[in-house]
mmCIF file of the N, C-alpha and C atoms, coordinates in Angstrom:
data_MODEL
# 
_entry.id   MODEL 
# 
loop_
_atom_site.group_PDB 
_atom_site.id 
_atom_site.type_symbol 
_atom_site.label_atom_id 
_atom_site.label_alt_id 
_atom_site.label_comp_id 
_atom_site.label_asym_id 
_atom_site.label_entity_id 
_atom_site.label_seq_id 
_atom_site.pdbx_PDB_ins_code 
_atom_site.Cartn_x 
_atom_site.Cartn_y 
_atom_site.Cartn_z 
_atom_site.occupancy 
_atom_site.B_iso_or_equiv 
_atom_site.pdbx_formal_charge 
_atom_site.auth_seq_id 
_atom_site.auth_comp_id 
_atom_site.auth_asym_id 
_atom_site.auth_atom_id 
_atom_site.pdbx_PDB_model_num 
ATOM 1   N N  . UNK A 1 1  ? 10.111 33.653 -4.309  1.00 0.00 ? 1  UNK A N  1 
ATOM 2   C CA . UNK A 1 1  ? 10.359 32.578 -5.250  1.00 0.00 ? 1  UNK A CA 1 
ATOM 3   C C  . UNK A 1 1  ? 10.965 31.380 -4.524  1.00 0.00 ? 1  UNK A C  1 
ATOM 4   N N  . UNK A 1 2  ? 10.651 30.331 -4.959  1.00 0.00 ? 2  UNK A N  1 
ATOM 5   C CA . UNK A 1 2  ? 11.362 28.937 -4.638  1.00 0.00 ? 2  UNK A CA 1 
ATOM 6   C C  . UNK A 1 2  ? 12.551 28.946 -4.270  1.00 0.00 ? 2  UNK A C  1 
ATOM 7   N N  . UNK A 1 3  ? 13.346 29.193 -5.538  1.00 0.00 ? 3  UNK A N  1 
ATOM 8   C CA . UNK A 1 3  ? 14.676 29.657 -5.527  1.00 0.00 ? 3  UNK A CA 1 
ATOM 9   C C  . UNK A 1 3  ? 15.417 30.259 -4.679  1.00 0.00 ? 3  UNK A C  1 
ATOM 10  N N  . UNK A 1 4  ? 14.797 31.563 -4.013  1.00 0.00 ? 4  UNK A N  1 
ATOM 11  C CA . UNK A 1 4  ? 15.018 31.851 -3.026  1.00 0.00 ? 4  UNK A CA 1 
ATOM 12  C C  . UNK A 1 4  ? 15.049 31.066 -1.901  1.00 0.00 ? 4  UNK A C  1 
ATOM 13  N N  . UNK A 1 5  ? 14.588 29.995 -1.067  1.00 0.00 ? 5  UNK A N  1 
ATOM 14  C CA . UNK A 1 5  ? 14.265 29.752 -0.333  1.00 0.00 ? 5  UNK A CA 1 
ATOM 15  C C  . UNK A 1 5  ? 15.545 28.637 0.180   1.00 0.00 ? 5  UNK A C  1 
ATOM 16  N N  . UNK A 1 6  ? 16.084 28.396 1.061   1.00 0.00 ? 6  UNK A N  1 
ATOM 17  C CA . UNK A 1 6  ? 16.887 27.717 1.239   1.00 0.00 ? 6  UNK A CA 1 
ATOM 18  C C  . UNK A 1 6  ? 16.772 26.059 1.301   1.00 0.00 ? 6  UNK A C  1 
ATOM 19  N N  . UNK A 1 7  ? 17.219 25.143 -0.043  1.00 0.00 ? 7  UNK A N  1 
ATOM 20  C CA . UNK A 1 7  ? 16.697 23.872 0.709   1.00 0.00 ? 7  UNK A CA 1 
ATOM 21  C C  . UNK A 1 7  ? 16.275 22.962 1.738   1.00 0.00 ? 7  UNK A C  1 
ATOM 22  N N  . UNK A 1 8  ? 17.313 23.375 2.844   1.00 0.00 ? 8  UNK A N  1 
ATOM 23  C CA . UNK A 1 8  ? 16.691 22.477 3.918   1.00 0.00 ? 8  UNK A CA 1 
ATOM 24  C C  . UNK A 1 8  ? 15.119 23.545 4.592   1.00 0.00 ? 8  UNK A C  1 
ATOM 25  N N  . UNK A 1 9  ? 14.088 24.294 3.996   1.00 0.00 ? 9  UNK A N  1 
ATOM 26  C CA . UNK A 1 9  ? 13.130 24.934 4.297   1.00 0.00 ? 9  UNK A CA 1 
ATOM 27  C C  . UNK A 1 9  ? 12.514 24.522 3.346   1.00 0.00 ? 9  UNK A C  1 
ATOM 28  N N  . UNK A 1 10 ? 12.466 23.934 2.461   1.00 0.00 ? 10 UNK A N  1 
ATOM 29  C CA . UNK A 1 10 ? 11.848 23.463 1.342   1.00 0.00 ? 10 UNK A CA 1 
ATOM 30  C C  . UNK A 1 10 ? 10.910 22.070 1.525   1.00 0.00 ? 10 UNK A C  1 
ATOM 31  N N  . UNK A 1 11 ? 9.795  22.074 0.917   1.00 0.00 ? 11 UNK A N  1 
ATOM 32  C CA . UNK A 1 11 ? 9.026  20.662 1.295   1.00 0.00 ? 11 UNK A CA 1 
ATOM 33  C C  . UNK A 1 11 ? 9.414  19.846 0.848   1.00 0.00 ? 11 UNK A C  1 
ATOM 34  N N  . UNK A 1 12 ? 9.263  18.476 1.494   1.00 0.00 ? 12 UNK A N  1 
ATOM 35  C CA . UNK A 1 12 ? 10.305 17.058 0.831   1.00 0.00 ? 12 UNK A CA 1 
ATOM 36  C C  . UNK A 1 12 ? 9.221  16.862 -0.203  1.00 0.00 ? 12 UNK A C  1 
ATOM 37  N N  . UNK A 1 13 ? 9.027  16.883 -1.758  1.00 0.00 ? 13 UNK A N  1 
ATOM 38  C CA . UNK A 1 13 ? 8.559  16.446 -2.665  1.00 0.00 ? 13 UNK A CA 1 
ATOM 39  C C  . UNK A 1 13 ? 8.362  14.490 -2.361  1.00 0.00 ? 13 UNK A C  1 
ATOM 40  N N  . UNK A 1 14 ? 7.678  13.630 -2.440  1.00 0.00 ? 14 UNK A N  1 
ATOM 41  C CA . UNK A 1 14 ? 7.248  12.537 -1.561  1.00 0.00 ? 14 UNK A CA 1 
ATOM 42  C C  . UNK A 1 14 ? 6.519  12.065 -3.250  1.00 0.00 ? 14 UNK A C  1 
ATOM 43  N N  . UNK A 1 15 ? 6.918  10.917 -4.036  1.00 0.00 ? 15 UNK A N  1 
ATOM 44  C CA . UNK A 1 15 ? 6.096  10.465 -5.576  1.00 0.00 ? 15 UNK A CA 1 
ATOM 45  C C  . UNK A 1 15 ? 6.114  9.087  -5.119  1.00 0.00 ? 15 UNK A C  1 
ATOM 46  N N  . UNK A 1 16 ? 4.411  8.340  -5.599  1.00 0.00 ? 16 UNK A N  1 
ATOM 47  C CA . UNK A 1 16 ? 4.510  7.113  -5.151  1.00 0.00 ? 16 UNK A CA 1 
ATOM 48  C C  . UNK A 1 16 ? 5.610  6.412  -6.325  1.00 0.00 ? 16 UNK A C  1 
ATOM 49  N N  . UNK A 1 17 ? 4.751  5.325  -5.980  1.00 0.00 ? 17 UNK A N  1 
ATOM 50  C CA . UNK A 1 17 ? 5.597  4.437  -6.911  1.00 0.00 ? 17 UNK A CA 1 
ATOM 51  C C  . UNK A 1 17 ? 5.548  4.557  -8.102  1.00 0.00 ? 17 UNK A C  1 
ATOM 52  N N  . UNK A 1 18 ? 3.996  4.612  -8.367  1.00 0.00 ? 18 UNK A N  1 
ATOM 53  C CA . UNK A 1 18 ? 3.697  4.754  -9.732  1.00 0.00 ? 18 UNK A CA 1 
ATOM 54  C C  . UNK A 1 18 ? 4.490  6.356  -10.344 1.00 0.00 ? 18 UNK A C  1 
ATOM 55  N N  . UNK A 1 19 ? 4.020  7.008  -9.982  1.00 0.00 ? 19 UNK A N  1 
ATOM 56  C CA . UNK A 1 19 ? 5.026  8.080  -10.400 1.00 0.00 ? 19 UNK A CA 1 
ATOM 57  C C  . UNK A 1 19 ? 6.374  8.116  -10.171 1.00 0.00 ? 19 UNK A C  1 
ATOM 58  N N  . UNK A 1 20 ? 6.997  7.911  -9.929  1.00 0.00 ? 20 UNK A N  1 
ATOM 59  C CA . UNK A 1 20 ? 8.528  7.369  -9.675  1.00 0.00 ? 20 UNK A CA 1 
ATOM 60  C C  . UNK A 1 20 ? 8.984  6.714  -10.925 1.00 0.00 ? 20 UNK A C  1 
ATOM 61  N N  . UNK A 1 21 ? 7.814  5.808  -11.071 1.00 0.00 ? 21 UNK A N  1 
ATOM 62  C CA . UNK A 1 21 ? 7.646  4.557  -12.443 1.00 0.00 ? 21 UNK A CA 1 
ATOM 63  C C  . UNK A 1 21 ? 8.011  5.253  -13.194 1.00 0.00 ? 21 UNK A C  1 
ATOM 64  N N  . UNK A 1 22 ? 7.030  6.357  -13.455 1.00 0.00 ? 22 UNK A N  1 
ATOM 65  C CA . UNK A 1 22 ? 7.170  7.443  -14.461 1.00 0.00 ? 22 UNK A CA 1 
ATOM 66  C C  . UNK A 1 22 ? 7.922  8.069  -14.889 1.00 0.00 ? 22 UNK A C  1 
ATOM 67  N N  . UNK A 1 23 ? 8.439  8.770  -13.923 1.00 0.00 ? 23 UNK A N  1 
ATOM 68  C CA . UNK A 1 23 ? 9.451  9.575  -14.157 1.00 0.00 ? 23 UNK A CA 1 
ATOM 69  C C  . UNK A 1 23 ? 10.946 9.619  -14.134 1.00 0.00 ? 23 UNK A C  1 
ATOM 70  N N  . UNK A 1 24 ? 10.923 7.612  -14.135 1.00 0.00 ? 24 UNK A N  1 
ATOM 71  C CA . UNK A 1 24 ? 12.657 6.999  -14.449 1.00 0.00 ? 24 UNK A CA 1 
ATOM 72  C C  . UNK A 1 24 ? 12.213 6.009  -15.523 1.00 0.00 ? 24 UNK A C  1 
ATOM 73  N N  . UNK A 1 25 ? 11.082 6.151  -16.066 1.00 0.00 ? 25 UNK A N  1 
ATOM 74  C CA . UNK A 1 25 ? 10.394 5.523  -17.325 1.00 0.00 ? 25 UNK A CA 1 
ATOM 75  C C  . UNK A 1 25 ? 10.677 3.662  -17.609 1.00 0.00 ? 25 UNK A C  1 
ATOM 76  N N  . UNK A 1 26 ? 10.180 3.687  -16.074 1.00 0.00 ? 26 UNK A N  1 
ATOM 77  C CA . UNK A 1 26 ? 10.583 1.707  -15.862 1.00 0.00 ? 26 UNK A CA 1 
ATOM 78  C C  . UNK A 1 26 ? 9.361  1.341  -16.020 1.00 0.00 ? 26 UNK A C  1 
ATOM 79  N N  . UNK A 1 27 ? 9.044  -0.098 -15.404 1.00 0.00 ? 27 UNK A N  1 
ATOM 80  C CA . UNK A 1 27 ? 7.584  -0.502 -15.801 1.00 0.00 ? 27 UNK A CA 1 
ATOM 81  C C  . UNK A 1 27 ? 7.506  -0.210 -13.633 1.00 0.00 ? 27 UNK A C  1 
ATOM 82  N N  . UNK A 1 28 ? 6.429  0.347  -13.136 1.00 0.00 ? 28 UNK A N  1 
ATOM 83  C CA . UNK A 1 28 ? 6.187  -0.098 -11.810 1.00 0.00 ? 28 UNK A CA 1 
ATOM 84  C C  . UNK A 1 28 ? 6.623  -1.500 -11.179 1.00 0.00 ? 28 UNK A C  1 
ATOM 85  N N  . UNK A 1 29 ? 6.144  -2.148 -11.880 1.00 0.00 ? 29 UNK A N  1 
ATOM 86  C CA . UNK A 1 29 ? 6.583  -3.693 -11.391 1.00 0.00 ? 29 UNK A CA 1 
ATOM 87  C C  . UNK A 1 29 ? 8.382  -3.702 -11.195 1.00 0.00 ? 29 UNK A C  1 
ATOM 88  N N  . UNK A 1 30 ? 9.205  -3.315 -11.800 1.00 0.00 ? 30 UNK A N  1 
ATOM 89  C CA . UNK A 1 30 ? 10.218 -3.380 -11.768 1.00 0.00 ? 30 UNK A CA 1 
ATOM 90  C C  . UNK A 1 30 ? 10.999 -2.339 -10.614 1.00 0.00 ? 30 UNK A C  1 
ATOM 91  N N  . UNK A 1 31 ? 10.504 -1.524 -10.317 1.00 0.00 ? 31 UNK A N  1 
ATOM 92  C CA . UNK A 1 31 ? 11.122 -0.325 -9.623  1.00 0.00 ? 31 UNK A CA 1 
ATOM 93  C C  . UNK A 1 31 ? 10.774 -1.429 -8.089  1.00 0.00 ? 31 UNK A C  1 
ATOM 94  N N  . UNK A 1 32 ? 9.039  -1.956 -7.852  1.00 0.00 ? 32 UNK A N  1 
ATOM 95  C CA . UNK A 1 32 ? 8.560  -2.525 -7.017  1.00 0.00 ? 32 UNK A CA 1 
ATOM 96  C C  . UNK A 1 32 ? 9.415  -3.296 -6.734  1.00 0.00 ? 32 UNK A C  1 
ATOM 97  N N  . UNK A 1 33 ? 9.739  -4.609 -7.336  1.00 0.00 ? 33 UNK A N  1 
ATOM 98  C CA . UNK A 1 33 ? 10.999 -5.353 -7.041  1.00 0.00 ? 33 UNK A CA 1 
ATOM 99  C C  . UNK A 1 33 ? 12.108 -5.333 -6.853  1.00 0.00 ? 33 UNK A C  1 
ATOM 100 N N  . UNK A 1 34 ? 12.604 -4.267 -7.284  1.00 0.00 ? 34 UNK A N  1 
ATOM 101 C CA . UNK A 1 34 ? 14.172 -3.576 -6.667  1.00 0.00 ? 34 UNK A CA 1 
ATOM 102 C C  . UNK A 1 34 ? 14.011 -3.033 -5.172  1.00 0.00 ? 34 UNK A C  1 
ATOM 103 N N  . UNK A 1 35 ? 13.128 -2.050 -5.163  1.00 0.00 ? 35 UNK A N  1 
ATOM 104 C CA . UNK A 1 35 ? 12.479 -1.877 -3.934  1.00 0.00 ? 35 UNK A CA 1 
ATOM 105 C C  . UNK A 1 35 ? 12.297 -2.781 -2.548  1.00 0.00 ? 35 UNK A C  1 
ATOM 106 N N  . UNK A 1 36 ? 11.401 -3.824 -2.976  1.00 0.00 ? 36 UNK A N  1 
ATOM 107 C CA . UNK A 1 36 ? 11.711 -4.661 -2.194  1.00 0.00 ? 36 UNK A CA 1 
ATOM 108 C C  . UNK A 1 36 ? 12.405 -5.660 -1.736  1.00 0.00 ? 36 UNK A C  1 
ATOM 109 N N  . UNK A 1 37 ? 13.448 -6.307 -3.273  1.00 0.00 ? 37 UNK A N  1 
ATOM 110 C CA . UNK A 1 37 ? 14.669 -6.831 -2.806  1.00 0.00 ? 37 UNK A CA 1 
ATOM 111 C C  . UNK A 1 37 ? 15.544 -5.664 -2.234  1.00 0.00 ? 37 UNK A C  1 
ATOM 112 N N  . UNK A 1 38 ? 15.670 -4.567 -1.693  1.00 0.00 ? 38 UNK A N  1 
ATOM 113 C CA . UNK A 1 38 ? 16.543 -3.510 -1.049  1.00 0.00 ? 38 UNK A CA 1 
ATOM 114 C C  . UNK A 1 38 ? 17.393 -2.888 -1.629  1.00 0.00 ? 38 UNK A C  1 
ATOM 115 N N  . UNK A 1 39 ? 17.459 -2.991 -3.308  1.00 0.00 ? 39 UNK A N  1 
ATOM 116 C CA . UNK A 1 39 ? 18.870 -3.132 -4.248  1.00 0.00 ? 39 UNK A CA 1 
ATOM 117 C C  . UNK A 1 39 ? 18.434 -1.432 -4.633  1.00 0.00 ? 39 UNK A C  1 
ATOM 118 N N  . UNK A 1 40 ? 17.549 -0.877 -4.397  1.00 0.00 ? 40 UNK A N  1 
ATOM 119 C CA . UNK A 1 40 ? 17.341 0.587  -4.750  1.00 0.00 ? 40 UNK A CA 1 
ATOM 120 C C  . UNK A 1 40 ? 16.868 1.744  -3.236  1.00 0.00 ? 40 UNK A C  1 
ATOM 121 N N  . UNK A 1 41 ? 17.431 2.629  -3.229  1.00 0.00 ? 41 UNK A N  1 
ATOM 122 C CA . UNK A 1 41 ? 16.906 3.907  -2.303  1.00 0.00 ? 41 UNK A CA 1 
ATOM 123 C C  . UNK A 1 41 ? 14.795 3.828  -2.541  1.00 0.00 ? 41 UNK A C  1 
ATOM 124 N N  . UNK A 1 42 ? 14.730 4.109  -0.781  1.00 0.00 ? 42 UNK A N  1 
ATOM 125 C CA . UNK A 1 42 ? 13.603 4.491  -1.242  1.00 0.00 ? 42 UNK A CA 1 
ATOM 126 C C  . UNK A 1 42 ? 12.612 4.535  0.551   1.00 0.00 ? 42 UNK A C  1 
ATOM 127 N N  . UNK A 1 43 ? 11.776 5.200  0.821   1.00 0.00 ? 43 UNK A N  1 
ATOM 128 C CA . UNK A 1 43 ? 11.218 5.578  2.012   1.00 0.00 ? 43 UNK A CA 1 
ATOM 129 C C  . UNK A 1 43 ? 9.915  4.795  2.110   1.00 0.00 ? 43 UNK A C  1 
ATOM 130 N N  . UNK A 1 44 ? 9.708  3.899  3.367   1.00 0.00 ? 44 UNK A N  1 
ATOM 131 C CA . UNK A 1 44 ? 8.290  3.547  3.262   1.00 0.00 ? 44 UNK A CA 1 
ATOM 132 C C  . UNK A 1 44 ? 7.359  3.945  4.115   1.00 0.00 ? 44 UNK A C  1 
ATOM 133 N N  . UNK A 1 45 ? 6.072  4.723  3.645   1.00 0.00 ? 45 UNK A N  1 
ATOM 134 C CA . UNK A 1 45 ? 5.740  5.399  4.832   1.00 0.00 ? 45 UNK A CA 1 
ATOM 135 C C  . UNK A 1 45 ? 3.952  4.665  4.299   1.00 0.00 ? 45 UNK A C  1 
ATOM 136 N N  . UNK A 1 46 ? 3.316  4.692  5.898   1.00 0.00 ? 46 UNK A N  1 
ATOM 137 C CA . UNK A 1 46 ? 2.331  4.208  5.361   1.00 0.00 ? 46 UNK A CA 1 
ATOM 138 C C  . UNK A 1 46 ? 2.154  2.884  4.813   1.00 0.00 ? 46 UNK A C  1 
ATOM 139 N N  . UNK A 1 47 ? 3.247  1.906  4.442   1.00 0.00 ? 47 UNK A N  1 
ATOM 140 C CA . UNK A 1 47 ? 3.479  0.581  4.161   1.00 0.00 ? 47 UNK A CA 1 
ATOM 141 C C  . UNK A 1 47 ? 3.028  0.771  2.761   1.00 0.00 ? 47 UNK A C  1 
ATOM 142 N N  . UNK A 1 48 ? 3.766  2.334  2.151   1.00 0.00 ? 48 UNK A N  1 
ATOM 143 C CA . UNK A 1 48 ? 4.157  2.113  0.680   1.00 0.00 ? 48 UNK A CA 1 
ATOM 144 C C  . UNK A 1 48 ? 5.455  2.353  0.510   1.00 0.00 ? 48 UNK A C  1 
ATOM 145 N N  . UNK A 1 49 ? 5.554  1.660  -0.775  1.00 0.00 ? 49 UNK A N  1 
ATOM 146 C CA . UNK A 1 49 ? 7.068  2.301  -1.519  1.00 0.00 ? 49 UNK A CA 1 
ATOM 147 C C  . UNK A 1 49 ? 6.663  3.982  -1.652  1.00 0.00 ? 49 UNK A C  1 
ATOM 148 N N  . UNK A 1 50 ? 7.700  4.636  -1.210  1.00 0.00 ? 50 UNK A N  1 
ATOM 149 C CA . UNK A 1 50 ? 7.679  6.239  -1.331  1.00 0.00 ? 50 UNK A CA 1 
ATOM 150 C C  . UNK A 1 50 ? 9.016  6.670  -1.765  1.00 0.00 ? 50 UNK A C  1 
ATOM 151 N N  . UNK A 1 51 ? 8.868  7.963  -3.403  1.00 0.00 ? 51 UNK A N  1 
ATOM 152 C CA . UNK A 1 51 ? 10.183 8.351  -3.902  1.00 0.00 ? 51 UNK A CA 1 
ATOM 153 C C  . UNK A 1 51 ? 10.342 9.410  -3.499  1.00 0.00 ? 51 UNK A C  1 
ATOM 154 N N  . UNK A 1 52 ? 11.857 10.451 -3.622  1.00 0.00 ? 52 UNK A N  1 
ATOM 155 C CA . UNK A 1 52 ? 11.982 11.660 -3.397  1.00 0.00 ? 52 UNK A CA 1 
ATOM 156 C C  . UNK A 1 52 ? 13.264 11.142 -4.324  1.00 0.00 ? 52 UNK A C  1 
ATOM 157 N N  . UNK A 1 53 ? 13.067 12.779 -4.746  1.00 0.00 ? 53 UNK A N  1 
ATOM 158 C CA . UNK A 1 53 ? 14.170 13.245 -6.074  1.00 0.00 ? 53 UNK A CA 1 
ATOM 159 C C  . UNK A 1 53 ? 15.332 12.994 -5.840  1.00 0.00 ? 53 UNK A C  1 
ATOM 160 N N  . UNK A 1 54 ? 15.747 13.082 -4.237  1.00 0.00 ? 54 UNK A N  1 
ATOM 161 C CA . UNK A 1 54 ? 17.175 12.367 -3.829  1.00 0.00 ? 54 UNK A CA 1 
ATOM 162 C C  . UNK A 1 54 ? 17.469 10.612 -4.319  1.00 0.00 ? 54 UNK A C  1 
ATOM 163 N N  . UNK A 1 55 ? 15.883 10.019 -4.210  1.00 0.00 ? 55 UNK A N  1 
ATOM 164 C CA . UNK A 1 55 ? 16.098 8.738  -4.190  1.00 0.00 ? 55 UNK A CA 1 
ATOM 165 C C  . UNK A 1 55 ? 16.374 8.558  -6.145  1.00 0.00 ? 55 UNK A C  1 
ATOM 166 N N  . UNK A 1 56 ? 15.600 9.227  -6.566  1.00 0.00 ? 56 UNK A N  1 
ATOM 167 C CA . UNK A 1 56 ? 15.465 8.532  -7.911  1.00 0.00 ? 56 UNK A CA 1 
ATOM 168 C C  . UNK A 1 56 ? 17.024 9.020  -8.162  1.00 0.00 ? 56 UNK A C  1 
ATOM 169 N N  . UNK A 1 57 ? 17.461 10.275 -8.246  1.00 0.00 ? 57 UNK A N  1 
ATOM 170 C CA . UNK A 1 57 ? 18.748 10.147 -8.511  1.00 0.00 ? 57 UNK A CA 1 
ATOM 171 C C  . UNK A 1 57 ? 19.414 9.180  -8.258  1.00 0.00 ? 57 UNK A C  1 
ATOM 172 N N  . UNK A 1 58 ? 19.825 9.062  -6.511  1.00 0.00 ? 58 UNK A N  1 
ATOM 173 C CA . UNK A 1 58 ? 20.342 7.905  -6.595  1.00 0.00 ? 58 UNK A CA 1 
ATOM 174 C C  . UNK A 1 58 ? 20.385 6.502  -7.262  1.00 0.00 ? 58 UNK A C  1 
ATOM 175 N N  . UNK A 1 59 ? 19.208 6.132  -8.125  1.00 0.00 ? 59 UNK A N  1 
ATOM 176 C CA . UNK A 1 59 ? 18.859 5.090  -8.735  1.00 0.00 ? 59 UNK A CA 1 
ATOM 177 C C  . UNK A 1 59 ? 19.327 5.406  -9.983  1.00 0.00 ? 59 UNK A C  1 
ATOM 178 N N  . UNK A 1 60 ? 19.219 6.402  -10.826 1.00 0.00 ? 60 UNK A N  1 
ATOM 179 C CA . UNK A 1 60 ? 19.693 6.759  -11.909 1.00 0.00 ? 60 UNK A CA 1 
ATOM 180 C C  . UNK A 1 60 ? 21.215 6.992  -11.894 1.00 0.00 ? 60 UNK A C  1 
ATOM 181 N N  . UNK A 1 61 ? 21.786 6.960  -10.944 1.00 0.00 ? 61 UNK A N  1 
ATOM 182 C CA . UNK A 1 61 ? 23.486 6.792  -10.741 1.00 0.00 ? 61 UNK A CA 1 
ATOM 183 C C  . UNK A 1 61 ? 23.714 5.571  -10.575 1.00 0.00 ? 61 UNK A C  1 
ATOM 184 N N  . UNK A 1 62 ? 23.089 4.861  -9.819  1.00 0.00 ? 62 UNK A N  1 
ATOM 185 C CA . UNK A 1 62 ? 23.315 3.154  -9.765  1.00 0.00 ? 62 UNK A CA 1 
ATOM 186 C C  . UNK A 1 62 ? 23.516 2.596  -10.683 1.00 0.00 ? 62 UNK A C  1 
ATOM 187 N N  . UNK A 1 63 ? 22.263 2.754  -11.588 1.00 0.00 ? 63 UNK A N  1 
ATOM 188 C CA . UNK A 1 63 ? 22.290 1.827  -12.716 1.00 0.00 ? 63 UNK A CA 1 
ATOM 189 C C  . UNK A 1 63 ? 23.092 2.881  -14.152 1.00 0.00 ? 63 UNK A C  1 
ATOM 190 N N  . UNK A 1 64 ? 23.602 3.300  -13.534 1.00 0.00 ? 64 UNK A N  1 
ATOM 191 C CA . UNK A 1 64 ? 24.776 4.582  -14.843 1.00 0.00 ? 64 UNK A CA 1 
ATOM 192 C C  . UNK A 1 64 ? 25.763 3.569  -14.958 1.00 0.00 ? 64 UNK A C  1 
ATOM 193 N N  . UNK A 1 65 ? 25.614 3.568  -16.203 1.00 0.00 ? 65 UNK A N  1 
ATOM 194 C CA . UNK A 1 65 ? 27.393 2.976  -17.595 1.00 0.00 ? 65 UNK A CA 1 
ATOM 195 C C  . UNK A 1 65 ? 28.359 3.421  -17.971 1.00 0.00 ? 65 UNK A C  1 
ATOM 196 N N  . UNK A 1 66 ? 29.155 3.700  -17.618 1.00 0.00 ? 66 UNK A N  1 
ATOM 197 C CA . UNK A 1 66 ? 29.983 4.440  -18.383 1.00 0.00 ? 66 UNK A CA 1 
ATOM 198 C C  . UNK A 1 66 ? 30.440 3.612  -19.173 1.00 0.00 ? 66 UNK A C  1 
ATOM 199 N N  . UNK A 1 67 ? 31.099 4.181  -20.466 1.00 0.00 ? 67 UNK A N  1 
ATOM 200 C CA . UNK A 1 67 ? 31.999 3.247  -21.589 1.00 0.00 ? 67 UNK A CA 1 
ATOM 201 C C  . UNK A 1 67 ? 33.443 2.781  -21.220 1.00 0.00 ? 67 UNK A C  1 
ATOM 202 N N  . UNK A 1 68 ? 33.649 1.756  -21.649 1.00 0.00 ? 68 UNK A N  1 
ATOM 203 C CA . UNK A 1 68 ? 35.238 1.469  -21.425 1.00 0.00 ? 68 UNK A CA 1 
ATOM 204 C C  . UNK A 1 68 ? 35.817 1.797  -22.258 1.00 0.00 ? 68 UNK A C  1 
ATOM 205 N N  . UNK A 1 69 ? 37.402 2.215  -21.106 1.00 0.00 ? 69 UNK A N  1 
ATOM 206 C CA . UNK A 1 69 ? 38.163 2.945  -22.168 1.00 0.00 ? 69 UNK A CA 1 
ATOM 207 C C  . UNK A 1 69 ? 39.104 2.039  -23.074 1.00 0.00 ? 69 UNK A C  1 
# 
């Protein structure tokens, strides 16, 4: 099982942009421009924007609110 397997033996999961888009439910265009103004995590391989689950987290903590107390 997966689970079993120790993360750093694990394959780096690699989502373009468009899926990335997806699955932090932005418009592409917008993730694209964060991206390339530098204001978000993200790997370019191939001379694309490239995500990994480390990165989108990180993006989904960035832009996190907390309420004031």
């Amino acid at each position: 099982m997966e689970q079993d397997v120790p993360m750093s033996e694990r394959p780096i999961v690699v989502y373009t942009l468009d899926e990335a888009a997806v699955i932090l439910r932005v418009k592409p265009s917008w993730l694209e421009r964060q991206a390339a103004a530098r204001k978000v995590s993200f790997t370019m391989l191939g001379g694309s924007y490239r995500f990994t689950a480390d990165h989108l987290t990180a993006i989904i903590r960035q832009f996190e609110r907390c309420p004031a107390d």
